[in-house]
C-alpha positions, 0 to 999 in steps of 0.5 A: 500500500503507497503511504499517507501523511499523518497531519505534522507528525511526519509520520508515514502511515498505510492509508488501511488501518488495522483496529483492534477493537475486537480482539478478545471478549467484545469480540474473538477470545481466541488470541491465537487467531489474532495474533494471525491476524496481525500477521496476515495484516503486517503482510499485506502491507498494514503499518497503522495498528490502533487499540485502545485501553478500554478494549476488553479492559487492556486485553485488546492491547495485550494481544496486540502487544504479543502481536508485535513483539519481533516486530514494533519497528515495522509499526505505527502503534496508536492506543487511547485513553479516557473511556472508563476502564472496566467501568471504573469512575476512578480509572478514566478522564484526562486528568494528569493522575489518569493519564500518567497512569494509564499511560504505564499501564498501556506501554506494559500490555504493548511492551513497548518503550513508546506509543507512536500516537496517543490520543484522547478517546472522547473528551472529557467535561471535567478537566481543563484541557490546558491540564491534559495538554500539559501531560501529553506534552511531557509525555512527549518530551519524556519519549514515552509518546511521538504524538498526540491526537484526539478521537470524535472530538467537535470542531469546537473542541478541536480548536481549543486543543489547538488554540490551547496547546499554541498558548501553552507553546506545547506540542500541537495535536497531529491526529482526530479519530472520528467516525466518517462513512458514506452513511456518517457524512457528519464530519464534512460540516465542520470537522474535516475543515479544522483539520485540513486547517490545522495539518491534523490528520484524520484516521477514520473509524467506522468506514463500514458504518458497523458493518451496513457497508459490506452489505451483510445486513442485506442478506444474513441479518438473522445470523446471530454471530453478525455484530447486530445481533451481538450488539442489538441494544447499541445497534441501530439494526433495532430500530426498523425506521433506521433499518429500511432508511439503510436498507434503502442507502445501501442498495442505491450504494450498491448500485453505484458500486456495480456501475464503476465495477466495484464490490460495496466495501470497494465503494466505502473504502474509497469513499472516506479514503478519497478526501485528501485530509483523511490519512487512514480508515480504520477496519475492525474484522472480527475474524482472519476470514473477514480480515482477508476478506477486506484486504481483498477489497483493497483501498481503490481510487473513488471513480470521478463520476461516484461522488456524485452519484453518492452524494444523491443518495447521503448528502454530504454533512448527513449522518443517516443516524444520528447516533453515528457520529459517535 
């Protein structure tokens, strides 16, 4: 895979990511596929790997760091850190005690002397930015991360990241994780733009909506492994109003896909990949056999004629749920 840019970082990363979000309990406990996982990934050409503590409460980035033990400097390795672990009020935020701590704690289950890219998983209502800003900084600075970025954060609080770490002269953000499909179009509005302002690169998740973009719940919503019968009670399969209005966006999305001769994850991928801010999409396979799966699909150009066509179907700045934007 040719490489992409990530904000001013100067990191180079594969413009495919592997997310690890199913490795273990929420989603494959057998570790050994998923090491073979890694592998096969790293094979194809995948250098982006990104995790986060909360996984399975640190298991994801446990697999993940057994993953790579032989091979960390073939990587770009990117975690998270804010959700609330296990549950736990007191092991969550961004506060400085938090973050110090969890810091450690990620490196351990990595076995890593450094994380590549550490960011803020949501933002978090109760800390002065100015405090998280300052820890990361002195992360950076210690060595123990490259970077810093952020996940599903709003333009708004995209620019006070930026407008106080420049006040503060700490090390400015590189990255915002958000999520971004054909059918989550929500980041166009405003999102994309503080990036493309600020050289943030955009690591996209969700780039198949949870799955409605490979085209499964069109033809195997019964199976009780799929992830929206696994996940019923966040999934918006549930909701039957939500349901037919996907139904309906991904057949017209099909269709497109068809007409340039493409399969519909083809479409997805090259979708969120065609916006030149976008450094990366994020695939979560939950098995070696959809890993391969995906990889097949490649990370094709957006055919000149498509956008448009995609844009009569979602238009841009929509989210079809609500809900996506995470």
């Amino acid at each position: 895979m040719e490489s992409r840019r990530l904000g001013r970082s100067g990191l180079e990363v594969s413009p495919i990511a592997l997310g690890t979000m199913m490795f273990g309990a929420w989603g494959n406990t057998d570790e050994s596929e998923c090491r073979r996982m890694v592998d096969v990934a790293l094979d194809a050409g995948i250098t982006l790997f990104d995790s986060a503590d909360i996984y399975d409460d640190g298991t994801s980035e446990r697999i993940l760091g057994e993953a790579l033990r032989d091979k960390r400097n073939r990587v770009v390795l990117a975690t998270k850190v804010g959700n609330a672990m296990g549950g736990d009020p007191d092991r969550r935020g961004l506060s400085r005690r938090w973050i110090t701590t969890a810091c450690e704690d990620s490196l351990r289950r990595l076995q890593v002397d450094h994380i590549d890219i550490y960011q803020m998983h949501r933002p978090d209502p109760d800390v002065p930015i100015g405090e998280t800003i300052t820890v990361f900084d002195e992360l950076v600075a210690a060595g123990k991360i490259g970077a810093y970025g952020t996940s599903t954060f709003s333009a708004v609080e995209l620019r006070e990241v930026v407008d106080t770490a420049t006040a503060l002269g700490a090390a400015l953000p590189t990255s915002e994780q958000p999520p971004y499909s054909a059918l989550a179009r929500g980041i166009e509005r405003d999102v994309l733009g503080v990036c493309k302002t600020e050289d943030l690169g955009v690591i996209a998740w969700a780039p198949l909506n949870g799955g409605w973009l490979t085209g499964k719940y069109q033809h195997d919503a019964g199976d009780p492994d799929n992830r929206a019968n696994r996940q019923g009670d966040h999934f918006d399969f549930k909701d039957e109003a939500m349901r037919a209005e996907k139904l309906r966006a991904v057949d017209a999305l099909t269709a497109i896909a068809g007409d340039h001769g493409l399969s519909i994850k083809q479409l997805a991928l090259a979708f969120v990949l065609d916006d030149p801010t976008v450094s990366a999409a994020i695939i979560g396979p939950r098995t070696l056999d959809q890993l391969t799966d995906l990889l097949a699909a490649g990370a094709p150009a957006l055919p000149a004629a498509a956008r448009t066509a995609i844009d009569a179907v979602v238009a841009p700045g929509r989210n079809i749920n609500p809900y996506d934007a995470g």
